[in-house]
Gaussian input, Z-matrix of N, CA and C with variables (Angstrom, degrees):
# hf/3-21g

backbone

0 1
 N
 C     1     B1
 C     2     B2     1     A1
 N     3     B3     2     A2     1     D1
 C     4     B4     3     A3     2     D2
 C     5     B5     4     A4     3     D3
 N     6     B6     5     A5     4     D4
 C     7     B7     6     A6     5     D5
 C     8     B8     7     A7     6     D6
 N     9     B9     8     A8     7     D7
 C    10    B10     9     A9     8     D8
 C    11    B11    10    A10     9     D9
 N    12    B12    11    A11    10    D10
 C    13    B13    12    A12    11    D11
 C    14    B14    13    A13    12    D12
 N    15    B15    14    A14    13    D13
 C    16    B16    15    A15    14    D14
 C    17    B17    16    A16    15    D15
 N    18    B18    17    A17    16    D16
 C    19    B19    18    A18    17    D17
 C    20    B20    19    A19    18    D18
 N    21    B21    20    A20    19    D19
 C    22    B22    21    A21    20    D20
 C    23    B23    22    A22    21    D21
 N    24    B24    23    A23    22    D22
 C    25    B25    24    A24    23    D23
 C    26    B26    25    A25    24    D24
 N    27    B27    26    A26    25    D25
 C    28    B28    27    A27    26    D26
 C    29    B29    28    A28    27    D27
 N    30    B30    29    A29    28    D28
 C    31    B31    30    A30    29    D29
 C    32    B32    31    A31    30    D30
 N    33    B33    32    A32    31    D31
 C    34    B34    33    A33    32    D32
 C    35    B35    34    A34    33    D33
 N    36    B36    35    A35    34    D34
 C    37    B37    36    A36    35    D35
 C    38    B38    37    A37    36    D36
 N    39    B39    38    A38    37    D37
 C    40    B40    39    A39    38    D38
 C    41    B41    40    A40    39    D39
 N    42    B42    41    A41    40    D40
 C    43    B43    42    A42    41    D41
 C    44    B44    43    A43    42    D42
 N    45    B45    44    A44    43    D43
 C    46    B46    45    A45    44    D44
 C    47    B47    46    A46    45    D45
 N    48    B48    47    A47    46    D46
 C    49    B49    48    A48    47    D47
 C    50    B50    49    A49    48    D48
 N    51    B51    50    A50    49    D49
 C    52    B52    51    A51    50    D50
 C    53    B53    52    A52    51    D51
 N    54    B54    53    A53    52    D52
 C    55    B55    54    A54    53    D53
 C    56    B56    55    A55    54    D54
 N    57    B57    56    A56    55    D55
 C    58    B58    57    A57    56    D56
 C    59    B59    58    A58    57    D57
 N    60    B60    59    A59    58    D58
 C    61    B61    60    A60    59    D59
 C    62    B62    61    A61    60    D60
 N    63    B63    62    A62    61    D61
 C    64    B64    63    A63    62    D62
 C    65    B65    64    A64    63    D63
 N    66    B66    65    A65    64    D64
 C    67    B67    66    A66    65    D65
 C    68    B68    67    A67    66    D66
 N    69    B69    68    A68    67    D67
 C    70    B70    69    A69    68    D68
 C    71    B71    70    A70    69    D69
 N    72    B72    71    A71    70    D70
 C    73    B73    72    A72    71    D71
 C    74    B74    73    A73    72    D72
 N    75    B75    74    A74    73    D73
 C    76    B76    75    A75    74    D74
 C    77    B77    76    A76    75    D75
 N    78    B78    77    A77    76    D76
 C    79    B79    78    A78    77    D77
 C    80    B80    79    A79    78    D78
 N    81    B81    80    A80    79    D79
 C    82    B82    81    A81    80    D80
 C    83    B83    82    A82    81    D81
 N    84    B84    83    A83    82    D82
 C    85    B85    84    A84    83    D83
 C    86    B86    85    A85    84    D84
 N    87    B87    86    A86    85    D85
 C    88    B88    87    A87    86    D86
 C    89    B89    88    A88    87    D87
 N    90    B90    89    A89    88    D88
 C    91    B91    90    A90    89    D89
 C    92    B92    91    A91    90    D90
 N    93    B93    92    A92    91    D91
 C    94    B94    93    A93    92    D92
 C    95    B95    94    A94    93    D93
 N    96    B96    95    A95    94    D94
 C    97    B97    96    A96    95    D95
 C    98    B98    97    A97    96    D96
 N    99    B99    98    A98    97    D97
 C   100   B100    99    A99    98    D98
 C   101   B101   100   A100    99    D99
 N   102   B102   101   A101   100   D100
 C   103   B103   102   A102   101   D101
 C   104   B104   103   A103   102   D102
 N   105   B105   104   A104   103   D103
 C   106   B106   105   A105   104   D104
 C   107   B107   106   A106   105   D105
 N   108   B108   107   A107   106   D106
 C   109   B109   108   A108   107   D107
 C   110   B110   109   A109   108   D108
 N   111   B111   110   A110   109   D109
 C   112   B112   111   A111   110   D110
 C   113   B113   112   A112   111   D111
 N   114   B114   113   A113   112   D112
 C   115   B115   114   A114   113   D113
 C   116   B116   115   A115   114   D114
 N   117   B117   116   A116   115   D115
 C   118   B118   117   A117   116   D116
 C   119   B119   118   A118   117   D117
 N   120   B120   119   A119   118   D118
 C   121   B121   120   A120   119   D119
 C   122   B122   121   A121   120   D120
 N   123   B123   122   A122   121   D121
 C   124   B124   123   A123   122   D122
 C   125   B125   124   A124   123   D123
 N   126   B126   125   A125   124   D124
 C   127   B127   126   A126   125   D125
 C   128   B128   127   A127   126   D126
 N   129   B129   128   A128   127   D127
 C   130   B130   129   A129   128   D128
 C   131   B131   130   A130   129   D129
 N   132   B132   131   A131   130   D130
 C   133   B133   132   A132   131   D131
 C   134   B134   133   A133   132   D132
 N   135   B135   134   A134   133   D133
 C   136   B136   135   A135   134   D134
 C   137   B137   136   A136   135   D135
 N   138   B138   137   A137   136   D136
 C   139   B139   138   A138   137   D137
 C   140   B140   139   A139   138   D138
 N   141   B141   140   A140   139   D139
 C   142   B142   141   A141   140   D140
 C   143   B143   142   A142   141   D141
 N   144   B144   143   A143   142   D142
 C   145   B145   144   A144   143   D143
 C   146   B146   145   A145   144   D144
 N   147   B147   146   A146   145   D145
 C   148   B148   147   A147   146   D146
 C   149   B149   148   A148   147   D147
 N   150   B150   149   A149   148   D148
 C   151   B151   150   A150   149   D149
 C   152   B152   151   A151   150   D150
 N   153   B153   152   A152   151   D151
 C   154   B154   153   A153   152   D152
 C   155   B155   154   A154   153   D153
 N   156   B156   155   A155   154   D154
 C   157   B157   156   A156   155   D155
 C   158   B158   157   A157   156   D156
 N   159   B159   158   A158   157   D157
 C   160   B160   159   A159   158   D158
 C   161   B161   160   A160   159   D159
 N   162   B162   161   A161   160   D160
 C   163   B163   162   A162   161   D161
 C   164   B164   163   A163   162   D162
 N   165   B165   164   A164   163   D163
 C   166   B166   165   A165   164   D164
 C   167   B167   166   A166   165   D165
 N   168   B168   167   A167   166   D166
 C   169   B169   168   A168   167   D167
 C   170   B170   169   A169   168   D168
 N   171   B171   170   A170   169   D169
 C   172   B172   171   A171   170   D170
 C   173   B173   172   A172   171   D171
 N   174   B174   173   A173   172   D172
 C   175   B175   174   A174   173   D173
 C   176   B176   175   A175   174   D174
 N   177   B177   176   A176   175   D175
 C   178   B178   177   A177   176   D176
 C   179   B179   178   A178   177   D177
 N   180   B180   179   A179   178   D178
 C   181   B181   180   A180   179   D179
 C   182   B182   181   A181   180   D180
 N   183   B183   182   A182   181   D181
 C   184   B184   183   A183   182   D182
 C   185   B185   184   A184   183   D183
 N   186   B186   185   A185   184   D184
 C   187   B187   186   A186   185   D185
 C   188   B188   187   A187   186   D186
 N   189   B189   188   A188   187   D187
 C   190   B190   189   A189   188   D188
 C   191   B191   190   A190   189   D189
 N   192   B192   191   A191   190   D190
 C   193   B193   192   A192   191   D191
 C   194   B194   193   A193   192   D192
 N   195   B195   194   A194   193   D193
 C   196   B196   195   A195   194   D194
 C   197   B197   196   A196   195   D195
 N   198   B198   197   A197   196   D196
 C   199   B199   198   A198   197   D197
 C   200   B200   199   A199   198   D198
 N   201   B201   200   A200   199   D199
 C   202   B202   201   A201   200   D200
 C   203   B203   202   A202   201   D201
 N   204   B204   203   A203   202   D202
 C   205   B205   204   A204   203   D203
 C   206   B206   205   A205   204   D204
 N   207   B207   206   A206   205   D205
 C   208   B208   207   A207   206   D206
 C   209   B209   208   A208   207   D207
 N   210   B210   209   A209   208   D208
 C   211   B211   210   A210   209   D209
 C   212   B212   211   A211   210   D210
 N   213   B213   212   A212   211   D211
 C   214   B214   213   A213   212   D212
 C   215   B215   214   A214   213   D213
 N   216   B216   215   A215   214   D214
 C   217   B217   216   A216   215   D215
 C   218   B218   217   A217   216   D216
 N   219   B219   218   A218   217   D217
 C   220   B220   219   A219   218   D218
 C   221   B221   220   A220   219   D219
 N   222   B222   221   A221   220   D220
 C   223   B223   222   A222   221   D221
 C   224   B224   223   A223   222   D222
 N   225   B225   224   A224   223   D223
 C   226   B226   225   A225   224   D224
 C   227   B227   226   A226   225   D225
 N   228   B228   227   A227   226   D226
 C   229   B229   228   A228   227   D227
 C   230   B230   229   A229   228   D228
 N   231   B231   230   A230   229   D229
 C   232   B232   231   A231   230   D230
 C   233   B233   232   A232   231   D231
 N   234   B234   233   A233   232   D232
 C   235   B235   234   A234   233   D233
 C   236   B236   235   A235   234   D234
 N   237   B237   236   A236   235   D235
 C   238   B238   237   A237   236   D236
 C   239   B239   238   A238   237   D237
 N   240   B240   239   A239   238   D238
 C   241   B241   240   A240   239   D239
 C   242   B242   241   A241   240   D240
 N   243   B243   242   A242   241   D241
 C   244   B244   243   A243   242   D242
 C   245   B245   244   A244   243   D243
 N   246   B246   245   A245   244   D244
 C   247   B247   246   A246   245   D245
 C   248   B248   247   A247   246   D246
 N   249   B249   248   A248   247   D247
 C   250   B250   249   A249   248   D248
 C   251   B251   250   A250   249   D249
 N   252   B252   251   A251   250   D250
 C   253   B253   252   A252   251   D251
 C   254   B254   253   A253   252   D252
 N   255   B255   254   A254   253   D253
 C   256   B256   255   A255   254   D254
 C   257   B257   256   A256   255   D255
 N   258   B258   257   A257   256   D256
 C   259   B259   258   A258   257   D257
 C   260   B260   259   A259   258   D258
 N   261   B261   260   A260   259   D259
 C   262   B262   261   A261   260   D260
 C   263   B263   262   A262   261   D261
 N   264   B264   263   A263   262   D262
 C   265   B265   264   A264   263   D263
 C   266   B266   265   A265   264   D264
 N   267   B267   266   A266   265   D265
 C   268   B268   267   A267   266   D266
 C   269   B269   268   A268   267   D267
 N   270   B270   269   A269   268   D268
 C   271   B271   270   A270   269   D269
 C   272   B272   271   A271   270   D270
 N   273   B273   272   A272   271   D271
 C   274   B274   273   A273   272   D272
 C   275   B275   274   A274   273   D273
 N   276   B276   275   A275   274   D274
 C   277   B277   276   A276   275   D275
 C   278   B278   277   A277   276   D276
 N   279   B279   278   A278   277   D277
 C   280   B280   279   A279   278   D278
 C   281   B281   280   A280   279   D279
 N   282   B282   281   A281   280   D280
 C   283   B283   282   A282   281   D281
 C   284   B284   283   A283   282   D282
 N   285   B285   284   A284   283   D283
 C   286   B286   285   A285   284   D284
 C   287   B287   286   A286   285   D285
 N   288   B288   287   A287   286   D286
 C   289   B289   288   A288   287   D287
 C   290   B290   289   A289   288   D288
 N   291   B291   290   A290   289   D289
 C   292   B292   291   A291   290   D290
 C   293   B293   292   A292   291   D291
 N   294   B294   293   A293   292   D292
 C   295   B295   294   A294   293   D293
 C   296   B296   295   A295   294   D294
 N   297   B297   296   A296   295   D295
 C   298   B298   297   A297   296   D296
 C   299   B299   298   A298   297   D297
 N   300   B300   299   A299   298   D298
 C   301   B301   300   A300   299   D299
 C   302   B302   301   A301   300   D300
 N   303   B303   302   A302   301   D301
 C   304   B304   303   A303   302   D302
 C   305   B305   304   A304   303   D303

   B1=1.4429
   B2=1.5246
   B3=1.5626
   B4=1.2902
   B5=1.5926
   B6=1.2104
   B7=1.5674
   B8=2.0218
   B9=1.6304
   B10=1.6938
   B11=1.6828
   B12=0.8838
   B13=1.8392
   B14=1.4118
   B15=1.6253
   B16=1.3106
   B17=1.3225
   B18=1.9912
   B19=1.4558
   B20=1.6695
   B21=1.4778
   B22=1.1209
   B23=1.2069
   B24=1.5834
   B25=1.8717
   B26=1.5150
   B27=1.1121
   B28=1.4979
   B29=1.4257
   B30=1.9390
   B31=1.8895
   B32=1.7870
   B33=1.6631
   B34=1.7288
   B35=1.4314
   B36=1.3134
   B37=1.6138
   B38=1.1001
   B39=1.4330
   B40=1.7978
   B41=1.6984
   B42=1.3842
   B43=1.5751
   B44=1.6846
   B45=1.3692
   B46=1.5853
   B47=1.4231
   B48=1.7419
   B49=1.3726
   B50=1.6584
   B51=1.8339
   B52=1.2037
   B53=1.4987
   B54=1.0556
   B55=1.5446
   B56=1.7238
   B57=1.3238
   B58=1.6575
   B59=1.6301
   B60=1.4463
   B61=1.0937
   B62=1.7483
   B63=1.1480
   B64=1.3407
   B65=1.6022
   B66=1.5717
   B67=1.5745
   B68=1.3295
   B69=1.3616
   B70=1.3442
   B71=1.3443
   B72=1.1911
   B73=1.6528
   B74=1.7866
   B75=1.3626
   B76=1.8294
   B77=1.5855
   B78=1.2693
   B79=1.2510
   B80=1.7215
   B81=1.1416
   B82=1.4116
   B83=1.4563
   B84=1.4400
   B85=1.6517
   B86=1.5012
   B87=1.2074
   B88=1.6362
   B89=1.6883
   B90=1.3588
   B91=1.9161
   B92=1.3553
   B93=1.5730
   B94=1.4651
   B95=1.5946
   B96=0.9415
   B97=1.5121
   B98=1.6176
   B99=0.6037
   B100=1.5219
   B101=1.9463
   B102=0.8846
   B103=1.3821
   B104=1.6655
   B105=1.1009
   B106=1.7603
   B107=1.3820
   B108=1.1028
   B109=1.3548
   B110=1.3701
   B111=1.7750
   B112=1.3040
   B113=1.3208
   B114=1.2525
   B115=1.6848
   B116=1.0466
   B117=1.5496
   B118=1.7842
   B119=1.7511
   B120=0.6927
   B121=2.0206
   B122=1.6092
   B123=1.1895
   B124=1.5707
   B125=1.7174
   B126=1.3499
   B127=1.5219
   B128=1.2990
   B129=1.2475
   B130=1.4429
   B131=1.7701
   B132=1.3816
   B133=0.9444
   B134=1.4408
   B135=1.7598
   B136=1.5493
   B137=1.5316
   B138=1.6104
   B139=1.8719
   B140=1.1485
   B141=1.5975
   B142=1.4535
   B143=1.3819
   B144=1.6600
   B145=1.7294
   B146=1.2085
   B147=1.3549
   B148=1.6003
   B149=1.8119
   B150=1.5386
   B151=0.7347
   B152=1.6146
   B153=1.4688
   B154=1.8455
   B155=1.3233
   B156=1.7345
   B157=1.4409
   B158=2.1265
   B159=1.1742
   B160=1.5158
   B161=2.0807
   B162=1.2527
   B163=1.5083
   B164=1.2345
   B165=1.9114
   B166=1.1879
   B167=1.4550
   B168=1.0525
   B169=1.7014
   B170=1.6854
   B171=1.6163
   B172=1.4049
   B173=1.6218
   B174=1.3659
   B175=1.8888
   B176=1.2791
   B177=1.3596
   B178=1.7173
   B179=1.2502
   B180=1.5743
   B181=1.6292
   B182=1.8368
   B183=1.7284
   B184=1.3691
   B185=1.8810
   B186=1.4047
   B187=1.1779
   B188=1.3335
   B189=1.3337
   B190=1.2043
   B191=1.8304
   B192=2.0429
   B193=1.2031
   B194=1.3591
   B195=1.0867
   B196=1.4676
   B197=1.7563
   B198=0.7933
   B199=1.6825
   B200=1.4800
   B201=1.0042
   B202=1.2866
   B203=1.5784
   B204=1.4167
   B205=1.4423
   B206=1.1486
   B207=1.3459
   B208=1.6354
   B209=1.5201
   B210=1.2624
   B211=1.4779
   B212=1.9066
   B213=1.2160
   B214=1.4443
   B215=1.0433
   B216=1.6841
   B217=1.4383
   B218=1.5896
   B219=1.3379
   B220=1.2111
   B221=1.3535
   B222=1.6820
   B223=1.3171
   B224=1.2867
   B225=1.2420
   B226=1.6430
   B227=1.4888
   B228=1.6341
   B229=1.5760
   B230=1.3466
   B231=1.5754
   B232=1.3342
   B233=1.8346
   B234=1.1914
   B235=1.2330
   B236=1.6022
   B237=1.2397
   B238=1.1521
   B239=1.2764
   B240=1.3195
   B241=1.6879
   B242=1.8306
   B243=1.2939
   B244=1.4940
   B245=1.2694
   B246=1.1451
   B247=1.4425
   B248=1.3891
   B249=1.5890
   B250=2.0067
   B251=1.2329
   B252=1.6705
   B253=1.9239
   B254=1.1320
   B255=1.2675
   B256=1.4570
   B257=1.7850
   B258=1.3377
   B259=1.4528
   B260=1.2312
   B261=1.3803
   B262=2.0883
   B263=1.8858
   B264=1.3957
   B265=1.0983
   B266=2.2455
   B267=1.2845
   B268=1.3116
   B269=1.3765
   B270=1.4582
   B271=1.5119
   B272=1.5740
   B273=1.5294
   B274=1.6033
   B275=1.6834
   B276=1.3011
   B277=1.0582
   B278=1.4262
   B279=1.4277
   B280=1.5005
   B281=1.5946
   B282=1.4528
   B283=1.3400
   B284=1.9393
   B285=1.4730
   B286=1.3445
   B287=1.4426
   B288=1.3941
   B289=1.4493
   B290=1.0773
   B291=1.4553
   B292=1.5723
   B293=1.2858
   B294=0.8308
   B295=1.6139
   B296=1.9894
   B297=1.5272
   B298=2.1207
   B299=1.5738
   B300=1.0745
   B301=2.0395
   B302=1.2714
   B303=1.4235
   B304=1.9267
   B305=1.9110
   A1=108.60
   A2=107.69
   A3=106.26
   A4=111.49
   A5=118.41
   A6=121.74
   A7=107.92
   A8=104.93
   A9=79.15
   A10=133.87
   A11=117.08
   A12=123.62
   A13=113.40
   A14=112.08
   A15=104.86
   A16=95.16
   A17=124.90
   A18=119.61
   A19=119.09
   A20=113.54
   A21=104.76
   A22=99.89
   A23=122.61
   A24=128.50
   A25=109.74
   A26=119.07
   A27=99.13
   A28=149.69
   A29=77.97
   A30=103.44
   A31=84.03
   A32=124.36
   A33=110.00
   A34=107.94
   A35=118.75
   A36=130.31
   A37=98.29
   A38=125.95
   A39=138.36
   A40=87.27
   A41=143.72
   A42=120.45
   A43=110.40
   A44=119.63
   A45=104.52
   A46=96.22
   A47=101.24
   A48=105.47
   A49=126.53
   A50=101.27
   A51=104.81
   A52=102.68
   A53=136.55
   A54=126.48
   A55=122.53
   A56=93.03
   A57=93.48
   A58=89.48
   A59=145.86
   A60=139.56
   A61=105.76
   A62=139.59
   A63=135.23
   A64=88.77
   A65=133.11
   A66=111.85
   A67=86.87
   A68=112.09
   A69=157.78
   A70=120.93
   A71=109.53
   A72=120.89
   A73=126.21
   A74=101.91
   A75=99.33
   A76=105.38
   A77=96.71
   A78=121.54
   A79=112.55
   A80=136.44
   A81=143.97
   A82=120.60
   A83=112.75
   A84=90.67
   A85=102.30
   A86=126.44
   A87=130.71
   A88=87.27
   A89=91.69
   A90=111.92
   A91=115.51
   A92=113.59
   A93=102.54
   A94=113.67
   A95=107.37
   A96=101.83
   A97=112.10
   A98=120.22
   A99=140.66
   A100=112.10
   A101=97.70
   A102=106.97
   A103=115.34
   A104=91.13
   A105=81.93
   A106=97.68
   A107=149.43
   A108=164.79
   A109=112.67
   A110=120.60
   A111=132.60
   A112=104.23
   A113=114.29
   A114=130.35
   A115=121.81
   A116=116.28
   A117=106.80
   A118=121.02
   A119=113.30
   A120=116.81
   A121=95.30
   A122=106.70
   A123=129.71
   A124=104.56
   A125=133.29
   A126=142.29
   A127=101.26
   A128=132.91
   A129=151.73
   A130=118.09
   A131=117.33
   A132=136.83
   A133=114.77
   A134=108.75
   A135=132.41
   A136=109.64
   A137=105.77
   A138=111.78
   A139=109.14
   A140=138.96
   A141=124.88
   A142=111.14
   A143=109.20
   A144=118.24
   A145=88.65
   A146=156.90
   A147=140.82
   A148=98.46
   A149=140.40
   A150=133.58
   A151=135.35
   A152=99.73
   A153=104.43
   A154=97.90
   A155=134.11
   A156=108.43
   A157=84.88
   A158=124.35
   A159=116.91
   A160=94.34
   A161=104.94
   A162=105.75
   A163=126.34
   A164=116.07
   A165=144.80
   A166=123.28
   A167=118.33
   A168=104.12
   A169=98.64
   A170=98.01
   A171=110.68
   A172=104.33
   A173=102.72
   A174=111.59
   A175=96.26
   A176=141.24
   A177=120.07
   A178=79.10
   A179=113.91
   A180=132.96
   A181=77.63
   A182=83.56
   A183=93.17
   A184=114.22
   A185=120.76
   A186=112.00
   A187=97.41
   A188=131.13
   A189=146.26
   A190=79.15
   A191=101.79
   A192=119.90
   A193=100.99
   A194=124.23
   A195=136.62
   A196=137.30
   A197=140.93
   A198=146.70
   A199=152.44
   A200=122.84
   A201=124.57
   A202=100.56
   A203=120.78
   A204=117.37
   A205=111.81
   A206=129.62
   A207=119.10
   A208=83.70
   A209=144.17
   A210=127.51
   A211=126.98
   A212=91.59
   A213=117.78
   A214=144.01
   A215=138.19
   A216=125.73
   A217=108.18
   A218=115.82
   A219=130.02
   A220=93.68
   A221=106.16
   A222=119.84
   A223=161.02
   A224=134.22
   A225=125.80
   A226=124.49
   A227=103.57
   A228=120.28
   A229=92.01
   A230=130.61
   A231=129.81
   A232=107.73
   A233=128.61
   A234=132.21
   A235=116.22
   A236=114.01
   A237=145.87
   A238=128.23
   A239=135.69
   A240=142.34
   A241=96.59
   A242=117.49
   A243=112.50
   A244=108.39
   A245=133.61
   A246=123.44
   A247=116.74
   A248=108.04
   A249=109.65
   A250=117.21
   A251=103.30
   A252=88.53
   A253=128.40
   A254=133.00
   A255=129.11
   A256=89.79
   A257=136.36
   A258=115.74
   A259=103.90
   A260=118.53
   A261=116.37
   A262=75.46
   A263=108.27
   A264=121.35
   A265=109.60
   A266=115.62
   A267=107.39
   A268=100.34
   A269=110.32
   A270=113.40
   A271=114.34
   A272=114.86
   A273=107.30
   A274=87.26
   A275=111.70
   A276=133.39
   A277=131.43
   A278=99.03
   A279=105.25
   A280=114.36
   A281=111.48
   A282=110.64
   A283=118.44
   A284=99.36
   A285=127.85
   A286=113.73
   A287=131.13
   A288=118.93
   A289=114.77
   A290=110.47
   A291=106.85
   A292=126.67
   A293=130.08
   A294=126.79
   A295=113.72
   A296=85.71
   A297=93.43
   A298=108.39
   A299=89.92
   A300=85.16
   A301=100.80
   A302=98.90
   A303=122.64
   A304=94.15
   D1=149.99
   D2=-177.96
   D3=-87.66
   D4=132.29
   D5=-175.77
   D6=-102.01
   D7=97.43
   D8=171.60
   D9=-63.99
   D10=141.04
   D11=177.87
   D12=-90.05
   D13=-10.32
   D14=177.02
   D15=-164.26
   D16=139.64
   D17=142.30
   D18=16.62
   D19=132.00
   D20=173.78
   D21=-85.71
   D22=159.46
   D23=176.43
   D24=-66.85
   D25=170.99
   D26=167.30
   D27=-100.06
   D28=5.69
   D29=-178.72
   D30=-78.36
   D31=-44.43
   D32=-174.64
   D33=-46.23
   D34=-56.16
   D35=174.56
   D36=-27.60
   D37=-106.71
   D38=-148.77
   D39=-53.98
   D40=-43.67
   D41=-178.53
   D42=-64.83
   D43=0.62
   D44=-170.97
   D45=-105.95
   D46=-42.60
   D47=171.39
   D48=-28.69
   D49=-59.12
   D50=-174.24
   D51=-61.92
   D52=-39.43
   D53=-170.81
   D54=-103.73
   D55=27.49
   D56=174.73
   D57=-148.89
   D58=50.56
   D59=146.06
   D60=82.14
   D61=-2.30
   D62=147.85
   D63=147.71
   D64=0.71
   D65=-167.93
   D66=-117.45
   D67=175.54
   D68=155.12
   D69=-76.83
   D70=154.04
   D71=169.19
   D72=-171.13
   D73=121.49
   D74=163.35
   D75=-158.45
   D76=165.93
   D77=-177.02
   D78=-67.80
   D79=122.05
   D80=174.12
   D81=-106.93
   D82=142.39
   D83=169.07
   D84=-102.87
   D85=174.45
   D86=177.52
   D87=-160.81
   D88=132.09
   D89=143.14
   D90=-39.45
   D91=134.22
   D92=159.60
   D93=-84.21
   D94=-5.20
   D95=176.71
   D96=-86.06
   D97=4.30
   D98=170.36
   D99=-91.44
   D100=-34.02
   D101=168.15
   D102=-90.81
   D103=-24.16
   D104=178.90
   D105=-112.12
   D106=47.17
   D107=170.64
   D108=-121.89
   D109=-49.03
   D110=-161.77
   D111=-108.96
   D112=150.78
   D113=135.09
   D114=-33.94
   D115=126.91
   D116=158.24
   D117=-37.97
   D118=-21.37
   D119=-172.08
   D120=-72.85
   D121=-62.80
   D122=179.86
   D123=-55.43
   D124=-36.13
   D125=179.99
   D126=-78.44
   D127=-57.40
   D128=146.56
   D129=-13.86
   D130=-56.16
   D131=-173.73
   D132=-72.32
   D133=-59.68
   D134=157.95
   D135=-27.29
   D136=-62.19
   D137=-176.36
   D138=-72.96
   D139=-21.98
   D140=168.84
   D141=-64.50
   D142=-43.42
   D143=-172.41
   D144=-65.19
   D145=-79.77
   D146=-139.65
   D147=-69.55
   D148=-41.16
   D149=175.93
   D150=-65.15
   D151=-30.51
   D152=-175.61
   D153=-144.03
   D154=4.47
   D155=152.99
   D156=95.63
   D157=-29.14
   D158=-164.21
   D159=-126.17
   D160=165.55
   D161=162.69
   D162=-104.00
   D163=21.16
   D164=143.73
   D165=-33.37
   D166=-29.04
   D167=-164.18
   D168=-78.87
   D169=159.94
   D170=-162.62
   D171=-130.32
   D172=139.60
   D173=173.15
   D174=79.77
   D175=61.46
   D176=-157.94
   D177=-108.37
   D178=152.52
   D179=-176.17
   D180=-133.29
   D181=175.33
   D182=171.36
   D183=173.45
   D184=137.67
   D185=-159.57
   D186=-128.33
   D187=174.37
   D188=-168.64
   D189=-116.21
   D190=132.97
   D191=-176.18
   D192=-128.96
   D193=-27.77
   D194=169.71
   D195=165.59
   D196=174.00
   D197=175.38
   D198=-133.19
   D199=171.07
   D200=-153.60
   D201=-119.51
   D202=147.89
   D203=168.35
   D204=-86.19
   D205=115.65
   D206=-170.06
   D207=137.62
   D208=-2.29
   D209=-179.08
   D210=77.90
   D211=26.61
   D212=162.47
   D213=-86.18
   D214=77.74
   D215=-158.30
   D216=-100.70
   D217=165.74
   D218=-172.16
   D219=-119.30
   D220=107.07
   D221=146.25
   D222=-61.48
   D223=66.20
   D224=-169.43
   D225=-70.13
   D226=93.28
   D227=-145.41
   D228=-101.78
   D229=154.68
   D230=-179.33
   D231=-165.17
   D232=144.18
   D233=-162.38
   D234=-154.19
   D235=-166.91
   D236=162.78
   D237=-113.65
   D238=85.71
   D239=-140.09
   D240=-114.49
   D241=27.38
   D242=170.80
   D243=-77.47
   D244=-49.40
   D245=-173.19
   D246=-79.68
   D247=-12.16
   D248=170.38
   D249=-84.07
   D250=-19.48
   D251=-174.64
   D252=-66.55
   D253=-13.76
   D254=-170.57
   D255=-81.29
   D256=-23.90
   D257=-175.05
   D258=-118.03
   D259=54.47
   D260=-167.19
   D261=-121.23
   D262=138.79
   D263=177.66
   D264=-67.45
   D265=160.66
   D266=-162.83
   D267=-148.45
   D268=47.09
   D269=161.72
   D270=-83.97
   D271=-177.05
   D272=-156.35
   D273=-78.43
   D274=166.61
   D275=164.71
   D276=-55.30
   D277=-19.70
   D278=176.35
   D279=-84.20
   D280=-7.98
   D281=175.48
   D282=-80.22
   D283=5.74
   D284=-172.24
   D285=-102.43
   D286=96.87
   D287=162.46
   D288=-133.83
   D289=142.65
   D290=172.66
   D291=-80.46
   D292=132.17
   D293=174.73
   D294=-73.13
   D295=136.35
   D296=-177.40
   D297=-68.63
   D298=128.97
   D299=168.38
   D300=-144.17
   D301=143.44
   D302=-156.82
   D303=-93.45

């Protein structure tokens, strides 16, 4: 699975947009202790920031894709990024990689 290391840019955004019906999507990791610490608003907030860099993203779903021993889950986070794009950072894409996880 692909793991992002950083915010997606926002030229990745509007290209996924166009081909997945207007949302976004990637995989995040988060602490579980972070989840059992926070509020959904605050969990909510966390998965927009690892996904678009803002706490903009909208409709966010999200599934458990897999984990880490140490309290690490793998998020499959997905949204509505209309109201984040104007503040999603827009460097080239190559400054973007995901990291492999088995």
């Amino acid at each position: 699975m692909k793991v992002l290391k950083k915010p997606l840019r926002r030229e990745q955004a509007e290209r996924m947009m166009a081909d997945d019906g207007g949302y976004i999507h990637g995989t995040v990791p988060v602490d579980i202790d972070y989840l059992i610490n926070n509020d959904l608003e605050h969990f909510l907030d966390l998965l927009s920031r690892l996904l678009t860099g803002t706490e903009l993203l909208q409709d966010i779903t999200y599934k458990v894709v897999g984990h880490e021993e140490g309290g690490t889950l793998y998020l499959e986070v997905s949204g509505n990024p209309s109201e984040a794009l104007e503040f999603m950072e827009t460097k080239s894409p190559r400054d973007w990689s995901p990291r492999e996880k088995d």
